[in-house]
Structure formats: C-alpha cells, structure tokens
VEXLUM-512908 format. One line per field, with one value per residue: x, y, z of N, C-alpha, C, CB in turn. Coordinates in pm, whole numbers, m for minus. Glycine has a CB too. Layout:
REM residues N
nx = c(X, ...)
ny = c(Y, ...)
nz = c(Z, ...)
cax = c(X, ...)
cay = c(Y, ...)
caz = c(Z, ...)
cx = c(X, ...)
cy = c(Y, ...)
cz = c(Z, ...)
cbx = c(X, ...)
cby = c(Y, ...)
cbz = c(Z, ...)
This chain:
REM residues 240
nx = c(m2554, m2577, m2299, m2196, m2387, m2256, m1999, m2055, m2171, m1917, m1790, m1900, m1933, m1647, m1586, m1749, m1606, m1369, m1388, m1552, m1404, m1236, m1452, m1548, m1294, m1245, m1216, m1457, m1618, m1840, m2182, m2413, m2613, m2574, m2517, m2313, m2093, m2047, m2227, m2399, m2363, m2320, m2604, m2728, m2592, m2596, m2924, m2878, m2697, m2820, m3061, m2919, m2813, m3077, m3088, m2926, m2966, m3227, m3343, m3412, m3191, m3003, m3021, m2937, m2722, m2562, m2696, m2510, m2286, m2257, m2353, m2088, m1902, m2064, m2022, m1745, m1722, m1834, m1682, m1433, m1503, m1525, m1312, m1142, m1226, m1117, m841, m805, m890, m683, m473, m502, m498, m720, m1088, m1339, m1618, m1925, m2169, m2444, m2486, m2236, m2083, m2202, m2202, m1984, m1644, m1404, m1087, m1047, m1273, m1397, m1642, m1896, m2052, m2312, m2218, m1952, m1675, m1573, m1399, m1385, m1195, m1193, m1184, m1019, m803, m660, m658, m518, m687, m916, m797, m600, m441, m249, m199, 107, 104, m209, m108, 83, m86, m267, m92, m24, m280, m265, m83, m232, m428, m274, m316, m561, m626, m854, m982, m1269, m1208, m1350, m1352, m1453, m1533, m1616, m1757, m1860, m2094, m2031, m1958, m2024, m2177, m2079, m1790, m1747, m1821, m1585, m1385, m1424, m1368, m1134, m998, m1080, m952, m693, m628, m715, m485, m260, m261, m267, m1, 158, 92, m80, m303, m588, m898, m979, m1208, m1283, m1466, m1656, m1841, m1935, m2128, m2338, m2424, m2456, m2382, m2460, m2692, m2564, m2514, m2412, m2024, m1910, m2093, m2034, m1765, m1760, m1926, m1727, m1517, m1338, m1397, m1333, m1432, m1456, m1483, m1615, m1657, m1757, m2042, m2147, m2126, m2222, m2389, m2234, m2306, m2579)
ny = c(m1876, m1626, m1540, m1593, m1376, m1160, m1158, m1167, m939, m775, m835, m692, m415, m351, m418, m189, m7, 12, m28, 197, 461, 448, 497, 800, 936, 899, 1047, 1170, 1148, 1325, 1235, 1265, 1261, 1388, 1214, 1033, 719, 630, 667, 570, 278, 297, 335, 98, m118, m50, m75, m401, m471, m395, m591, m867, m772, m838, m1082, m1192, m1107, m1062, m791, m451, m318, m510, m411, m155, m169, m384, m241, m5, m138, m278, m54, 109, m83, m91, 176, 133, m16, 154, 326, 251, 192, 482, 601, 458, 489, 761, 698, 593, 747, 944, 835, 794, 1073, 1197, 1351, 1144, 1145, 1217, 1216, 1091, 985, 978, 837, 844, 1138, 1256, 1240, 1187, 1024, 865, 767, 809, 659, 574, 328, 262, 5, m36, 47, 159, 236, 312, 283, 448, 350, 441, 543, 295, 90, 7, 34, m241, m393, m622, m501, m367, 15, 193, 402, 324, 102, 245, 368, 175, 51, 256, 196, m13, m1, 150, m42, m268, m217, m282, m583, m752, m724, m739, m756, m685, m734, m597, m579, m372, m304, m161, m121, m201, m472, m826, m1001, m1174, m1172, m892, m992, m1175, m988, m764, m966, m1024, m854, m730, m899, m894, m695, m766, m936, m792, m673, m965, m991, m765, m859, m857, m993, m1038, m1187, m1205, m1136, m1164, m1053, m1036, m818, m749, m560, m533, m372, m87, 262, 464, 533, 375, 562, 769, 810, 977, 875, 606, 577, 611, 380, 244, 54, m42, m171, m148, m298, m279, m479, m495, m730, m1087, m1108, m879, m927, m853, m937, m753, m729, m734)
nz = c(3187, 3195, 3202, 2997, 2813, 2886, 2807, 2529, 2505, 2552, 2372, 2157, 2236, 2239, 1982, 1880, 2003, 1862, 1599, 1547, 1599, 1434, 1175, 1250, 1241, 981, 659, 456, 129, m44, m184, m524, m397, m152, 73, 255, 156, 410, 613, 511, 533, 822, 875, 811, 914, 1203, 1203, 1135, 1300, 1568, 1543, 1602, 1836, 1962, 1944, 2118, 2385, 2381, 2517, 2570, 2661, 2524, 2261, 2234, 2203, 2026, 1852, 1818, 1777, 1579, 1378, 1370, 1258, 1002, 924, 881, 684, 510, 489, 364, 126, 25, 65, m94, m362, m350, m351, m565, m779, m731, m770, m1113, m1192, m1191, m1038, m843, m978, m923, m1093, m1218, m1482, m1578, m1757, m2018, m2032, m2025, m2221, m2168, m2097, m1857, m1657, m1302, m1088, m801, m609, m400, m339, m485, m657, m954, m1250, m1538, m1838, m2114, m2456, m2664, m2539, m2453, m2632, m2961, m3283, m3324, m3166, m2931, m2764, m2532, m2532, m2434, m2303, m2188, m2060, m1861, m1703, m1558, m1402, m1288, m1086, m989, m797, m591, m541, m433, m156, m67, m54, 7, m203, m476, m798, m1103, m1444, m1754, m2091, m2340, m2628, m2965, m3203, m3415, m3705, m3643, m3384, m3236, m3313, m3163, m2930, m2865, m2878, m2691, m2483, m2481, m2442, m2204, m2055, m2133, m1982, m1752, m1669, m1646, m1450, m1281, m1361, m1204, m988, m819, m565, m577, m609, m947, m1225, m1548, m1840, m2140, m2297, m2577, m2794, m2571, m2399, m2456, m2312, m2452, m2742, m3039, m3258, m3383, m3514, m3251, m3021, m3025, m2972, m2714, m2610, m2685, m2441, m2109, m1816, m1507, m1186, m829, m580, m226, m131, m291, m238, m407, m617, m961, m1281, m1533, m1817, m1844)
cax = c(m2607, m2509, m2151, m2189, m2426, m2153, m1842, m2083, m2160, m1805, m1691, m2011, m1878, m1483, m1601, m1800, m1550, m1239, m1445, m1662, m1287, m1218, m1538, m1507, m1162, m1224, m1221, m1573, m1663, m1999, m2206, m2439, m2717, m2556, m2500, m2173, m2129, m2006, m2322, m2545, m2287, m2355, m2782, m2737, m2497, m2695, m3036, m2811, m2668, m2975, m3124, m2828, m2858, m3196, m3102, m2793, m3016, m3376, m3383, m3347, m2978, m2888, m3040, m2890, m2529, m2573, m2698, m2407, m2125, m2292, m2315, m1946, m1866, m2088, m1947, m1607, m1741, m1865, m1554, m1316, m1558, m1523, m1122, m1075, m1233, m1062, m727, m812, m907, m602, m353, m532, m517, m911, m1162, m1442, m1722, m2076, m2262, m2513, m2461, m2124, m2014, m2291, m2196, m1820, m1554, m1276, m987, m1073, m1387, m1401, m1748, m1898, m2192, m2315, m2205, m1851, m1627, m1605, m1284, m1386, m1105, m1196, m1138, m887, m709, m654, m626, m547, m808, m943, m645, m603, m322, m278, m99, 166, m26, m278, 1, 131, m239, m284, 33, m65, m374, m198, m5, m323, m489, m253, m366, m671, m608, m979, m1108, m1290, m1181, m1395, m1330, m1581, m1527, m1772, m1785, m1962, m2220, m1970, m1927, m2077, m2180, m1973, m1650, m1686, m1773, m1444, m1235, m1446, m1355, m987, m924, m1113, m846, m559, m661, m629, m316, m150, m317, m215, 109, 191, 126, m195, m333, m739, m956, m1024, m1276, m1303, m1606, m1687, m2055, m2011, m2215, m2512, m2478, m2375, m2396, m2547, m2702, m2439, m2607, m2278, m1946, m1888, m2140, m1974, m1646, m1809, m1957, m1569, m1455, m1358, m1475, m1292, m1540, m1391, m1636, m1519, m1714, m1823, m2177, m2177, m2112, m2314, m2349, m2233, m2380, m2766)
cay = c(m1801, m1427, m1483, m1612, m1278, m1069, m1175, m1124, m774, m698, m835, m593, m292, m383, m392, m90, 131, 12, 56, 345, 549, 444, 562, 852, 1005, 899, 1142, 1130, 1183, 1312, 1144, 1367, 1332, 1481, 1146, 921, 576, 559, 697, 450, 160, 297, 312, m33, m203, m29, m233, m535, m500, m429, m709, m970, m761, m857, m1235, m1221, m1059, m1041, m667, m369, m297, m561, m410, m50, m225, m460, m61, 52, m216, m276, 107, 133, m193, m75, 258, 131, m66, 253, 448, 154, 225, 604, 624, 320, 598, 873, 662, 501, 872, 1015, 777, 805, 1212, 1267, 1314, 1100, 1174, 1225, 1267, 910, 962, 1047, 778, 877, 1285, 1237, 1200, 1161, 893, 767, 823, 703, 653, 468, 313, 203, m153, m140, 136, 136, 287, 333, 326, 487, 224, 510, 577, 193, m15, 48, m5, m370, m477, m599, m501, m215, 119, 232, 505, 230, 61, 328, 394, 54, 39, 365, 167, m130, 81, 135, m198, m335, m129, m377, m711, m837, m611, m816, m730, m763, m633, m595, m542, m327, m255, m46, m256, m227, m586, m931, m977, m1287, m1079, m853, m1072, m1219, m908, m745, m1042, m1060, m682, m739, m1050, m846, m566, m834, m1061, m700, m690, m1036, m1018, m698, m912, m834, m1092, m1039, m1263, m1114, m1187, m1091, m1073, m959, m799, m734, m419, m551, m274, 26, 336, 554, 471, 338, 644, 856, 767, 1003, 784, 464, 591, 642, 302, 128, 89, m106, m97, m259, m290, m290, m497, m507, m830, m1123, m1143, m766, m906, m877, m959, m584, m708, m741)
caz = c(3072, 3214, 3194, 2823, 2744, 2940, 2704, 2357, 2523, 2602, 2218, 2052, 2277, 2200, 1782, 1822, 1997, 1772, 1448, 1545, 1624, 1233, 1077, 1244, 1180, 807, 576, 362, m3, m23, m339, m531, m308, m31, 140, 225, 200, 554, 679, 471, 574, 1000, 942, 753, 1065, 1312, 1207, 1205, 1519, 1674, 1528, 1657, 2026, 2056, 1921, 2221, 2526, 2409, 2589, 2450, 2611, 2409, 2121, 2217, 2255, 1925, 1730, 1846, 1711, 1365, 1324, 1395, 1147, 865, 861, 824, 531, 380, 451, 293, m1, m28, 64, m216, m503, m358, m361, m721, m849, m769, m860, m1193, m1174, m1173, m985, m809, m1065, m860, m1211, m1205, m1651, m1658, m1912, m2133, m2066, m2066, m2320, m2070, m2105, m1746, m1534, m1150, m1026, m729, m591, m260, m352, m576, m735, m1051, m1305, m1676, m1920, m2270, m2557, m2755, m2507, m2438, m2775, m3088, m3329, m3325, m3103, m2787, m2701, m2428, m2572, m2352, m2176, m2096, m1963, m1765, m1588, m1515, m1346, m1125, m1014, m936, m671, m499, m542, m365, m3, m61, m113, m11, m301, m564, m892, m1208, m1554, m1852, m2164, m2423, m2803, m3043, m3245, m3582, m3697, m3595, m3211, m3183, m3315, m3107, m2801, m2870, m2858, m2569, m2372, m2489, m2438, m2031, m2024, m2152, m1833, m1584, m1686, m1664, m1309, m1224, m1349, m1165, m869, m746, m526, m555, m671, m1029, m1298, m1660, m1908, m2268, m2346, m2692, m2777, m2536, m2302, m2444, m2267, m2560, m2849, m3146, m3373, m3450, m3445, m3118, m2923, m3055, m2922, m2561, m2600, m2671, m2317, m2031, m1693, m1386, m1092, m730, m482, m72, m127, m347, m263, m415, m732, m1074, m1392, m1548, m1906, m1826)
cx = c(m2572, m2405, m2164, m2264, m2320, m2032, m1944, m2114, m2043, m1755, m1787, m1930, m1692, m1512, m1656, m1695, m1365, m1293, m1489, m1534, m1266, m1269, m1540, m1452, m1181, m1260, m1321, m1608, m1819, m2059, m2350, m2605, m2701, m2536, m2393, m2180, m2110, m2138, m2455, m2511, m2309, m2534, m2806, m2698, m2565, m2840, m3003, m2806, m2787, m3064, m3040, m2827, m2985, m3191, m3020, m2872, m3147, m3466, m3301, m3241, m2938, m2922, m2979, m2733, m2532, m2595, m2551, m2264, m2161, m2288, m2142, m1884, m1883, m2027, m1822, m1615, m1729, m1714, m1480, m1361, m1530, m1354, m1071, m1106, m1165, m935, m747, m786, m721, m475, m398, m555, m656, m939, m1278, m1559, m1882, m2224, m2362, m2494, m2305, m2054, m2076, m2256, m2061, m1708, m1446, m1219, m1036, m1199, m1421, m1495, m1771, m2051, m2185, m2225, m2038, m1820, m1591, m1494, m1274, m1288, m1134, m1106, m1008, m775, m618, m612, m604, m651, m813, m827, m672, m484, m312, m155, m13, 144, m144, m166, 51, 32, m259, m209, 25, m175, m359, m150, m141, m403, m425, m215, m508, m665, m735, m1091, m1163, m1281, m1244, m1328, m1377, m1546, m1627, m1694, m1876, m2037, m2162, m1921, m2016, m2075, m2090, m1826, m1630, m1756, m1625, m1343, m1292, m1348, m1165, m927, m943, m947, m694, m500, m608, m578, m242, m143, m247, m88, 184, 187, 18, m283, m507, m761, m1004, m1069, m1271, m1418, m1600, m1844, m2045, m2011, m2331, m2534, m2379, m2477, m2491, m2596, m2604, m2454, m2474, m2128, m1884, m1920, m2052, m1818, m1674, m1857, m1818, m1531, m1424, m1349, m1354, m1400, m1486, m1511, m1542, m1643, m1770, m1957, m2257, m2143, m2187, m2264, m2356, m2287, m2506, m2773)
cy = c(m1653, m1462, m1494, m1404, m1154, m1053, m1156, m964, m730, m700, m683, m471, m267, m358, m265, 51, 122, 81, 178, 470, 568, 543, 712, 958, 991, 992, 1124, 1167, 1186, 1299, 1272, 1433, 1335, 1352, 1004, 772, 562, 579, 625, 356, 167, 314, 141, m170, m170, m80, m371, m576, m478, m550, m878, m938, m858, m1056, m1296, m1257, m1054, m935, m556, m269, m346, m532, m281, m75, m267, m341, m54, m4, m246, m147, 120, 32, m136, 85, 234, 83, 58, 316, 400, 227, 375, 649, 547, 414, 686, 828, 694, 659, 932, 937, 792, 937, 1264, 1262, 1207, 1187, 1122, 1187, 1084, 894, 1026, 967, 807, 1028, 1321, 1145, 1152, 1039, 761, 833, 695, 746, 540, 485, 290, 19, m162, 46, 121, 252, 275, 381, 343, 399, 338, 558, 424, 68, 94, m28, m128, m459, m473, m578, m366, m136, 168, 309, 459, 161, 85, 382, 293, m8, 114, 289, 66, m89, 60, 21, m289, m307, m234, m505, m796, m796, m728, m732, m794, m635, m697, m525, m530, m305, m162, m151, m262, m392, m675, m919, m1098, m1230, m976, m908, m1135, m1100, m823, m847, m1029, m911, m687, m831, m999, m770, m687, m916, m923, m674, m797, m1090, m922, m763, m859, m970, m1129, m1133, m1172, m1187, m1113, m1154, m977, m975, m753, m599, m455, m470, m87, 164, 481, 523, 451, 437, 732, 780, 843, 941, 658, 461, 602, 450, 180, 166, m55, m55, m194, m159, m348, m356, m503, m650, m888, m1129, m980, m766, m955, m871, m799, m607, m690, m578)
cz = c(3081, 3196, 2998, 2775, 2785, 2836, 2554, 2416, 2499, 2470, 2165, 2074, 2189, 2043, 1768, 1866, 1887, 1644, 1464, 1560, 1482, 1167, 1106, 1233, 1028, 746, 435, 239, m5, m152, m359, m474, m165, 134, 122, 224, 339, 646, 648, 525, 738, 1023, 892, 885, 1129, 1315, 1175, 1330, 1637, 1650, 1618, 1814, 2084, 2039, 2078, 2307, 2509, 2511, 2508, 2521, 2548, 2262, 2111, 2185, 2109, 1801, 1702, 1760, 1580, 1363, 1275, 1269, 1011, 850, 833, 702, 466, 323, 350, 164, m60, m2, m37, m346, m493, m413, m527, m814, m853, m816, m1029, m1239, m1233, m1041, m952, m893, m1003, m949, m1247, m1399, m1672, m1732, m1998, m2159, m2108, m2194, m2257, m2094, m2007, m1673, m1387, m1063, m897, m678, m450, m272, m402, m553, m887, m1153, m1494, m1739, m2110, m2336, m2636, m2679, m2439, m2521, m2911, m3206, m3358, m3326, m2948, m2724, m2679, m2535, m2453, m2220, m2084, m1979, m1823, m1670, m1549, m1382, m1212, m997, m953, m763, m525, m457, m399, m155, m9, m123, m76, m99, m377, m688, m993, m1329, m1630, m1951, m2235, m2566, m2857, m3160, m3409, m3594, m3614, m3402, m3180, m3224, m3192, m2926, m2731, m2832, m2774, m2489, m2333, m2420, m2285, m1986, m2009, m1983, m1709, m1583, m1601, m1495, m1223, m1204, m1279, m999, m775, m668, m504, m652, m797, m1168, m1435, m1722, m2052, m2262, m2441, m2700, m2704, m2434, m2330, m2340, m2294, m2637, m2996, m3280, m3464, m3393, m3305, m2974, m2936, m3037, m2762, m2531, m2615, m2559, m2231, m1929, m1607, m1274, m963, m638, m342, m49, m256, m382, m308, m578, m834, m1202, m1485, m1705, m1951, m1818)
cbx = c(m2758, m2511, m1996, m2362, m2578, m2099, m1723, m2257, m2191, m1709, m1720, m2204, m1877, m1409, m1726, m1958, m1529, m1172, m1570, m1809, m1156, m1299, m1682, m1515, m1011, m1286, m1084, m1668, m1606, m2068, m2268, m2400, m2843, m2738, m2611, m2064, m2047, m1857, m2326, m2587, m2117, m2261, m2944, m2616, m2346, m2705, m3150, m2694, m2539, m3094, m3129, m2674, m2927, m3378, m3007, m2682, m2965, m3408, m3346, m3471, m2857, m2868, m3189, m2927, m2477, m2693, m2754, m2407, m2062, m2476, m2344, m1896, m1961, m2260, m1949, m1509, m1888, m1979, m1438, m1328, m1704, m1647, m1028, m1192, m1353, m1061, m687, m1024, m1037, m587, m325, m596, m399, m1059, m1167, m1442, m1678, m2093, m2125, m2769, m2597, m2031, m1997, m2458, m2237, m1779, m1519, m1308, m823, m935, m1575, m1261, m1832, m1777, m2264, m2519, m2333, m1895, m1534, m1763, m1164, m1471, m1000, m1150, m1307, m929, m748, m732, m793, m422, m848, m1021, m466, m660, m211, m217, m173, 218, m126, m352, 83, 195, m390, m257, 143, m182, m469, m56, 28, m389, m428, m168, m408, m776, m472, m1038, m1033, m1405, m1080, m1589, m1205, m1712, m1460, m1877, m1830, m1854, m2450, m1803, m1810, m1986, m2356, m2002, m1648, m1675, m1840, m1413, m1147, m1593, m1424, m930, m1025, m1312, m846, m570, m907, m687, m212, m184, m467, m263, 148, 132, 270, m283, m251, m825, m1052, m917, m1389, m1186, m1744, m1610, m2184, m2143, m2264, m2571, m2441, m2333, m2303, m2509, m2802, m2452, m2747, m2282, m1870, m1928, m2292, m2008, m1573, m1987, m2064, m1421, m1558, m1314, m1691, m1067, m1667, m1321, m1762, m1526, m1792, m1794, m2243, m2105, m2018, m2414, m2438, m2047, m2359, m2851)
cby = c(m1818, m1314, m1614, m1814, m1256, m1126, m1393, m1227, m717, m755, m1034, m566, m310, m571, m508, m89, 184, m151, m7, 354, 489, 321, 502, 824, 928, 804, 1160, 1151, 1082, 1439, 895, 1374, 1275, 1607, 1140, 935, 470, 640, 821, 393, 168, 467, 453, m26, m173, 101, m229, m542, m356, m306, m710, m963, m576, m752, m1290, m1105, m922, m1161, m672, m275, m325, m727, m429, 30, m396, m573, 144, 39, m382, m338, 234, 88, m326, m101, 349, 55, m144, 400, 484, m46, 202, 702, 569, 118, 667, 950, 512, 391, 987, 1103, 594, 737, 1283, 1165, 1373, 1101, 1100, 1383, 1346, 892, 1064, 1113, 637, 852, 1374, 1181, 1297, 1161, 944, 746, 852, 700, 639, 464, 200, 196, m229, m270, 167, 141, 200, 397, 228, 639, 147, 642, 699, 197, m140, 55, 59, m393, m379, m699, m563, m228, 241, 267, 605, 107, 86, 428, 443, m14, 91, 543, 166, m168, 305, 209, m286, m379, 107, m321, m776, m856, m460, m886, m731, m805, m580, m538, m574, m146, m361, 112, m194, m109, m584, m1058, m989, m1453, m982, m714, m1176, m1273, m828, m758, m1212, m1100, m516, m870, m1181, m720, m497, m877, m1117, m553, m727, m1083, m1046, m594, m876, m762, m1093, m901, m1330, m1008, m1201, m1083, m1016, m1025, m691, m796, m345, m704, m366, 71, 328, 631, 515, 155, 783, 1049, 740, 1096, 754, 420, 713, 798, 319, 140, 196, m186, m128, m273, m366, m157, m682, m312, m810, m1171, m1227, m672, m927, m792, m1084, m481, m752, m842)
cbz = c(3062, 3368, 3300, 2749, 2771, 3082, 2720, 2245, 2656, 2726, 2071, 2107, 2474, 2245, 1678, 1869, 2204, 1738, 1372, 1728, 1713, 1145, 1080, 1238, 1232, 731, 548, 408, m107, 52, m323, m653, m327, m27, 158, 335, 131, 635, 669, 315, 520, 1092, 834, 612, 1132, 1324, 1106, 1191, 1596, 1656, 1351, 1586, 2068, 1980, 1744, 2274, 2581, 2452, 2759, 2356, 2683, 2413, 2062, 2327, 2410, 1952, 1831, 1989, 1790, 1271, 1479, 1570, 1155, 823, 911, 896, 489, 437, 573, 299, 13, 48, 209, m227, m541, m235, m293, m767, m744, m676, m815, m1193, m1237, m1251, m993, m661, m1205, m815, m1387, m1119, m1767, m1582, m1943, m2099, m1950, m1944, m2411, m1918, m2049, m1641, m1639, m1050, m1128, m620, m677, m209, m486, m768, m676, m1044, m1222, m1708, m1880, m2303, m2697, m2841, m2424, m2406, m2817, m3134, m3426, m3427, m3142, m2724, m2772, m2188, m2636, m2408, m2260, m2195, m2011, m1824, m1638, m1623, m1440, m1190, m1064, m1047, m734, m522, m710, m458, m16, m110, m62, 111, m437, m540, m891, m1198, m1595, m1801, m2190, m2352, m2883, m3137, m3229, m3619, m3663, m3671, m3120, m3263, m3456, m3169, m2817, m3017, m2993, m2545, m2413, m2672, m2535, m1984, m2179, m2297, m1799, m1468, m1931, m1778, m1317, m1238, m1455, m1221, m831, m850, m421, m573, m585, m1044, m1237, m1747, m1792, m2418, m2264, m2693, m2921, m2486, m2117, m2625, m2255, m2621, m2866, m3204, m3277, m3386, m3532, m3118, m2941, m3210, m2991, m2553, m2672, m2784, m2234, m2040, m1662, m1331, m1143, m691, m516, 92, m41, m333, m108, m308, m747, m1072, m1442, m1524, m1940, m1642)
C-alpha cells in the first residue's frame, strides 16, 4: 500500500510542477474585478486537490501535495481561458471588453467578452447580414476567417453559436433565420476546417440584450454570439 501511495504522490508532484511552471509564466488578463481567471482556476484546483490528497493518504501531506497539483492544473485552465480572449481579441483588432453590459452599452461591430466558464465573441447583425439574409457580407467573411486562424491553436475548444433578432415580425420567422444565420457562422467554421465539436441555435428575439423600444436598441439586439467553452460540461442553454 506505501509503494502504491508513493507513485500517486510522485504523479500529483510531477502535474503540479509541469503545470504550476505554465500558470506561472502566463501572461494574465485581469477582469474588472481585479481578479484573473488563472487565479480563480488555482483556488478552485487547490480545494480539489486537497480533497483527492486526503482521498490518496488520509494525512494532511497528502492533502498539502494534492493543494499543490490541482492549484497548478486549475490555473492552467484559467490561463488557457484568458490567453484564448486575448488571442480571439486581437485577431479580431479589439480589445478584451471587462464592461459585465457591454452589449447593451456598445455599438461596436465585434465585442470580446469572457466569463469564468467560456469566452464569448459578439458579432453585430449589420455588420454581418444584409437585411433579412443569411448570408455573411464579405467583411463578415473576412473576420470569421481571422478567428478561424486562432481557433485552430485550440482544438478541444467547444464551439457554440447563437443566433438573436429584434422582435420585428413573427417569432417563428425569426426563429428560423436566427437559427439559419448561427448555421451559416458555423458551416463557414467547419468548412474552414476547424475540427471542434460545434453547435448552433436560434433564440428568436427571446433574449435580447435591450429592450426592442427604438430602432438603435433593435440594432444592438440583431447579433450573433459564438461561445468558446475549454469544456462540454460548461455548456448552456444561451436562450433562457
């Protein structure tokens, strides 16, 4: 039974000093309350791994050892997460947008937000379709194309895309051409040769961003979203 707890020590140590070198050297985006994902992703791993130490050794070296290599793990999660917006941002020449309402405050073509959970790459409906068409405009085209580039530095990303409307016309019309316009986004995705698992969805107008009151809001509210997860079980339904 000691040699067995000897070789899960020696793996914990071996995961925590490979990853923990990672997290780091990584270069952090700080979110706008002053805290990184990589540093939520190493207090998150670190009450893992202490929890799995004490399952190994049932003493608390093996719960200081077991801190130690989840810390090191979940900050690499985080980092993946905050180097994947920085990438995304600049191939898309913005910034990482901190602002928790910045689709509701922003007019912008593209806005690239992120959460503890996903990233997230809002593409303004006018700068994307032409009016009650799904079919990408060139310039969409040509951004799509940039993000592709980076995409494919993560091939265990999960890829969703969500299409929205403005509440003009029937909700089953524009369920239909939400969905088709999400659909259009990731053929262009899959035919560029992206190898993630990637989902599409139409919501209609059932989640707009502002209220549908002027047509300025109801131009903020035409959009689609693609939603980056570094895991399935991180994924939700973005119309509720």
């Amino acid at each position: 039974m000691k040699k067995i707890i000897r070789k899960e020590t020696l793996a914990l140590l071996t995961a925590a000093a490979m990853l923990g070198g990672c997290a780091q050297s990584a270069q952090q985006t700080t979110t706008s309350a002053g805290t990184t994902n990589t540093q939520k992703g190493v207090a998150i791993g670190a009450l893992a791994g202490a929890a799995l130490g004490q399952l190994i050794g049932k003493k608390t070296k093996s719960t200081v050892i077991g801190a130690a290599a989840g810390a090191a793990i979940g900050g690499a999660i985080g980092y993946s997460l905050d180097k994947q917006a920085a990438e995304v941002a600049k191939s898309l020449d913005t910034e990482v947008n901190t602002n928790p309402n910045a689709e509701a405050t922003s007019d912008a073509d593209i806005i690239v937000t992120k959460t503890d959970n996903y990233v997230k790459i809002t593409f303004r409906d006018k700068m994307m379709f032409p009016t009650d068409s799904d079919q990408l405009t060139p310039t969409a085209r040509y951004k799509i194309q940039k993000l592709v580039s980076v995409l494919k530095n993560y091939p265990q990303t999960i890829i969703q895309v969500v299409g929205h409307t403005d509440n003009r016309g029937s909700y089953g019309y524009n369920q239909l051409l939400s969905k088709k316009r999400a659909r259009t986004v990731a053929n262009m995705l899959i035919n560029a040769g992206i190898p993630n698992p990637i989902y599409e969805k139409g919501c209609s107008y059932a989640k707009p961003v502002v209220p549908n009151t002027t047509p300025a809001n109801m131009a903020l509210n035409r959009r689609v979203e693609v939603y980056l997860y570094p895991n399935k079980d991180l994924i939700v339904d973005q119309c509720i």
